[in-house]
C-alpha positions as CSV (number, residue, x, y, z in Angstrom):
1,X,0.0,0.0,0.0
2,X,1.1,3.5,-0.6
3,X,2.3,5.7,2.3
4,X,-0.3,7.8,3.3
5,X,1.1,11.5,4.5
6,X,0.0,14.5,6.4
7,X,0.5,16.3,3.0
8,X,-1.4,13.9,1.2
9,X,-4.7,14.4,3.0
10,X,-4.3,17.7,3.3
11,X,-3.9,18.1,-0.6
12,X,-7.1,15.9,-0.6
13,X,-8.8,17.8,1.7
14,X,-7.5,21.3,2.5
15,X,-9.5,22.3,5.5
16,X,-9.4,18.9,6.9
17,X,-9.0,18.7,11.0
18,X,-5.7,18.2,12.7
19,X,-6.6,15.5,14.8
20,X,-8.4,13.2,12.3
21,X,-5.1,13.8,9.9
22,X,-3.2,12.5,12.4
23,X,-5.4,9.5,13.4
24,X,-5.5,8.5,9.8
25,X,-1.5,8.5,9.6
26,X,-0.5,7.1,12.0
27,X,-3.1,4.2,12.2
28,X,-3.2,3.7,8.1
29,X,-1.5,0.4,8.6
30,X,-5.5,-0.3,9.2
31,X,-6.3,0.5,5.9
32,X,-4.0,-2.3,4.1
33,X,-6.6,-4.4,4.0
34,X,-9.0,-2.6,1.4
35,X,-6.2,-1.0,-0.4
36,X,-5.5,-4.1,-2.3
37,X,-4.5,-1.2,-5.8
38,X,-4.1,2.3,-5.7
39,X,-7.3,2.2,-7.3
40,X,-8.7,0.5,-4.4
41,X,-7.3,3.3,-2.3
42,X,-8.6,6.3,-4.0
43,X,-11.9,5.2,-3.9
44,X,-11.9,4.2,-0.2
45,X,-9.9,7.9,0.9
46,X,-12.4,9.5,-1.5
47,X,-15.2,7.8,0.2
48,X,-14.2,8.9,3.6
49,X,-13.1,12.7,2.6
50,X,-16.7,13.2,1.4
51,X,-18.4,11.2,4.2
52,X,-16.3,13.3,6.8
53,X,-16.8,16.4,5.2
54,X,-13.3,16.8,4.2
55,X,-12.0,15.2,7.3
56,X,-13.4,17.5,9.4
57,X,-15.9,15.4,12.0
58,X,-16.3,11.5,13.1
59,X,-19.8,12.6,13.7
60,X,-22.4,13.3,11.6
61,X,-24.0,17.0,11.8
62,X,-27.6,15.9,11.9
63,X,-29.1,14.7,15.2
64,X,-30.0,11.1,14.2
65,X,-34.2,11.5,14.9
66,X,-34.6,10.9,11.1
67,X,-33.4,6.8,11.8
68,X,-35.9,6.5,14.6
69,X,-37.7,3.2,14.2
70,X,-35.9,1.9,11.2
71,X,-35.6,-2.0,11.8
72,X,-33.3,-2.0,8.6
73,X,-30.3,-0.5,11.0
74,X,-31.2,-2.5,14.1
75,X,-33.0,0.5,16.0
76,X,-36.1,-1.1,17.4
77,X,-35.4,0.3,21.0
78,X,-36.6,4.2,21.6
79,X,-34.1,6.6,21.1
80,X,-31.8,4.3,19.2
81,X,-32.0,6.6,15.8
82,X,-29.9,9.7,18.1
83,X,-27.5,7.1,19.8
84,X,-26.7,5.5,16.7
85,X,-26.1,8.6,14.5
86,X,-23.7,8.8,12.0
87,X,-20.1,7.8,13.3
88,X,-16.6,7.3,12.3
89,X,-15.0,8.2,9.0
90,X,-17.4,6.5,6.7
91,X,-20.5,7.4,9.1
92,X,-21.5,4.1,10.7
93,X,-25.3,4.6,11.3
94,X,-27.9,2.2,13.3
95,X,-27.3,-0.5,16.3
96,X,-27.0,-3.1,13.8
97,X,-24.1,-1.8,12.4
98,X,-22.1,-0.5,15.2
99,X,-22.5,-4.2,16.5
100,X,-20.5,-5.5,13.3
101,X,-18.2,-2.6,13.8
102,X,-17.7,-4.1,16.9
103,X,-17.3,-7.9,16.1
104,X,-14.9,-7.3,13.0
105,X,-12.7,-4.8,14.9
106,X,-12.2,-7.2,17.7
107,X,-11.0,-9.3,15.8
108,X,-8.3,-7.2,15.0
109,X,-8.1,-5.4,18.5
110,X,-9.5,-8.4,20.9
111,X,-10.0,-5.6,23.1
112,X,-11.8,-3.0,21.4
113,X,-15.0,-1.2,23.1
114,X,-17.7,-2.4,22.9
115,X,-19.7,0.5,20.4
116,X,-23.6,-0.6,21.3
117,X,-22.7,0.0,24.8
118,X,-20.7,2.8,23.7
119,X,-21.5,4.6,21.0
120,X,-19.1,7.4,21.5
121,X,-16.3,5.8,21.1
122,X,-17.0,4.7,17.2
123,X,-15.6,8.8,16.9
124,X,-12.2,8.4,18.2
125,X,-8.9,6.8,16.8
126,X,-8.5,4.1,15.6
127,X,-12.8,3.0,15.9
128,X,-13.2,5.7,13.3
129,X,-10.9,4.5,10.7
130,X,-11.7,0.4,11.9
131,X,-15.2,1.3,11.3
132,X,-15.0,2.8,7.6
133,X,-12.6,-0.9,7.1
134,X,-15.2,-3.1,8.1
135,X,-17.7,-1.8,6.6
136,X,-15.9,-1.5,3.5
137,X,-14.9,-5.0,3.5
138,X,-18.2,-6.1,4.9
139,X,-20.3,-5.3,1.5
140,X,-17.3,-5.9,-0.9
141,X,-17.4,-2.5,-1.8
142,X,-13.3,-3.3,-2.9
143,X,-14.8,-5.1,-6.0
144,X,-16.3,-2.2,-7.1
145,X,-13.5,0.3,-6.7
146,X,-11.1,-2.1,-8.7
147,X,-13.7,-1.5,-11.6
148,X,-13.3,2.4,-10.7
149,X,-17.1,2.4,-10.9
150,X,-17.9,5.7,-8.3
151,X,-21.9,5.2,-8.9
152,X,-21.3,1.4,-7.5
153,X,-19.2,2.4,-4.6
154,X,-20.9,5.5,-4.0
155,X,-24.4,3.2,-3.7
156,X,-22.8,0.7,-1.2
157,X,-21.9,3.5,1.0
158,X,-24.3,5.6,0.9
159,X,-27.4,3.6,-0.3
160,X,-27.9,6.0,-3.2
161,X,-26.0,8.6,-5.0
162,X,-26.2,11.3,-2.6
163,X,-23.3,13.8,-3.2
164,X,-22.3,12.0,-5.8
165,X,-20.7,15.4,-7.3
166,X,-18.2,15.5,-4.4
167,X,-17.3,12.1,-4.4
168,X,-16.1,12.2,-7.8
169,X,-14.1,16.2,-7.2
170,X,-12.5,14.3,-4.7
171,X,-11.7,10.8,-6.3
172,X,-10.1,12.9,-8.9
173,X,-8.0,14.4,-6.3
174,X,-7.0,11.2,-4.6
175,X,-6.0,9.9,-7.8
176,X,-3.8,12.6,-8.8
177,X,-2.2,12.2,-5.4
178,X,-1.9,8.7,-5.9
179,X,-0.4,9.0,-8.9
180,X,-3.6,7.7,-10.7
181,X,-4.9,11.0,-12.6
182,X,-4.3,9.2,-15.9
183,X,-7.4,7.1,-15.4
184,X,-9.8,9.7,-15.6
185,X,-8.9,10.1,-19.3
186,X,-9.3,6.3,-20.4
187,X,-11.1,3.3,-20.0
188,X,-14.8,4.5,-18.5
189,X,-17.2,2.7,-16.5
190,X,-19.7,1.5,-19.2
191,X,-23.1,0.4,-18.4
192,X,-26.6,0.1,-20.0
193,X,-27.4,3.8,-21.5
194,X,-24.3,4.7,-22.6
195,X,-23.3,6.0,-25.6
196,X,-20.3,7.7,-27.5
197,X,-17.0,6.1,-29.2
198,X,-15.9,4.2,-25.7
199,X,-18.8,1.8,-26.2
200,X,-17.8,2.0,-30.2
201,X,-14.4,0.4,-28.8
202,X,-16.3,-2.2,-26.8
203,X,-18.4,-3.1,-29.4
204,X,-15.4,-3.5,-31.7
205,X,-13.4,-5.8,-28.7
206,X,-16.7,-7.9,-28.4
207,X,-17.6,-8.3,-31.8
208,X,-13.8,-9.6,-32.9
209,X,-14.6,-11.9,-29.9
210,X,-17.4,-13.5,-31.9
211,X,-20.3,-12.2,-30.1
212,X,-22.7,-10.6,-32.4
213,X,-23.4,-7.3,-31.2
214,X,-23.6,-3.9,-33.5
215,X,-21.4,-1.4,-33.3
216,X,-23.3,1.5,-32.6
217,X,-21.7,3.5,-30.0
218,X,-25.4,2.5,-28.0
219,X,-24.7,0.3,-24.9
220,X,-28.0,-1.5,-25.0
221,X,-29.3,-4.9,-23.5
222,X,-27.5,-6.8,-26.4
223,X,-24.4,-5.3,-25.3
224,X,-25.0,-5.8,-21.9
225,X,-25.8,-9.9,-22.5
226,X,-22.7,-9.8,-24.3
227,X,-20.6,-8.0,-21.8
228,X,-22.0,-11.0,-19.0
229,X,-21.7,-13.7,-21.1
230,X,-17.7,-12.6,-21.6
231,X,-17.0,-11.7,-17.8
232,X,-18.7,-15.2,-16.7
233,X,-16.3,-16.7,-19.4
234,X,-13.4,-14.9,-17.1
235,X,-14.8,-15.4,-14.0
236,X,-15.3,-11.6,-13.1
237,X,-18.4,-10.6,-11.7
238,X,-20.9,-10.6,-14.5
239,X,-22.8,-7.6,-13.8
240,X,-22.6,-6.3,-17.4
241,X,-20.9,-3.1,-15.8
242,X,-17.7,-2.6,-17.7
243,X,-14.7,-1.4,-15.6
244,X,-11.3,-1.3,-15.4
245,X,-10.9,-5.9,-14.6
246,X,-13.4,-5.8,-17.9
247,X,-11.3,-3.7,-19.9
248,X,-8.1,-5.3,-18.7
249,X,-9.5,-9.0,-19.9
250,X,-10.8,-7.7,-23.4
251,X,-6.8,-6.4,-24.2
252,X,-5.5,-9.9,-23.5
């Protein structure tokens, strides 16, 4: 994994907090884990800049009343939907989750608080980085940042594409930091409604493949059942979402 500096996160995020630049440093050896590329780690230090506002709280701003009652995080006891706000870098949110926070970081740190009893604590270093890893690595979020596909990972995070905007100014940041820039400008995340010459040069790869498929420039649902039927032939996940693994097999 790269080194992750003071400078870096700072560059990422300029009016980022002292303290939470200096938990991230000097506990990054947390972060190994997800960063399996520097691909990988862009999209995870993007994630949490946005998520953190910059790098700027462990909690969230709003009061939590809005997850009252939702049995989807685990808060079914009153007052649950304030205790459990938003925590950590990546915003941990509901007793369901901060009790998998818990059991994945003790296995790391046997003796790690225990964050349904103590919520608090999911705000200070290391919880708030731990947090952001299990969670990451709890809903495979990784395979979606190999494909560098920002709507995918932004969804798992976030459940939708809120601040979707951000994310990306700020992936673009961490990969020219990272030394990553260059992907910007090549290989795009295709997917059903796309258009232009990149899914002209898909077209092209697939059809000297033998699968019968116009070239177009229209990614369509022929496209698409093209696109599975090739990544199931290459054991990548055969979502029909083109990304970087996709691309990388079609060149071979």
């Amino acid at each position: 994994m790269r080194e992750i500096t003071i400078t870096n996160l700072v560059s990422l995020a300029p009016s980022c907090a002292t303290e939470i630049v200096n938990g991230i440093v000097k506990y990054q050896h947390f972060i190994e884990p997800v960063a399996t590329s520097d691909l990988a780690l862009c999209h995870f230090m993007a994630q949490l800049a946005h998520e953190s506002a910059g790098f700027q709280t462990t909690r969230e701003f709003a009061s939590g009343k809005a997850y009252e009652g939702r049995k989807d995080l685990g808060n079914v006891q009153p007052g649950d939907g304030q205790r459990y706000r938003g925590r950590g870098l990546i915003q941990t949110t509901g007793r369901a989750n901060y009790r998998e926070a818990r059991d994945d970081i003790r296995k790391i740190v046997p003796d790690a608080p225990d964050f349904e009893q103590q919520p608090q604590e999911l705000e200070k270093f290391p919880w708030a980085l731990l947090s952001a890893v299990s969670y990451w690595t709890r809903r495979k979020i990784g395979e979606l940042a190999e494909r560098d596909d920002i709507v995918g990972v932004t969804a798992s995070v976030n459940g939708g594409t809120n601040g979707l905007a951000d994310r990306k100014r700020y992936l673009k940041r961490a990969k020219g930091i990272w030394a990553l820039e260059r992907l910007d400008k090549s290989r795009p995340v295709l997917r059903v409604g796309d258009s232009g010459d990149w899914v002209s040069k898909l077209q092209v790869a697939l059809f000297k493949l033998g699968y019968r498929v116009a070239v177009d420039g229209v990614f369509g649902e022929h496209t698409k059942s093209a696109v599975v039927h090739f990544q199931n032939g290459r054991r990548l996940i055969a979502d029909g979402v083109v990304g970087s693994l996709t691309w990388d097999a079609l060149r071979r």
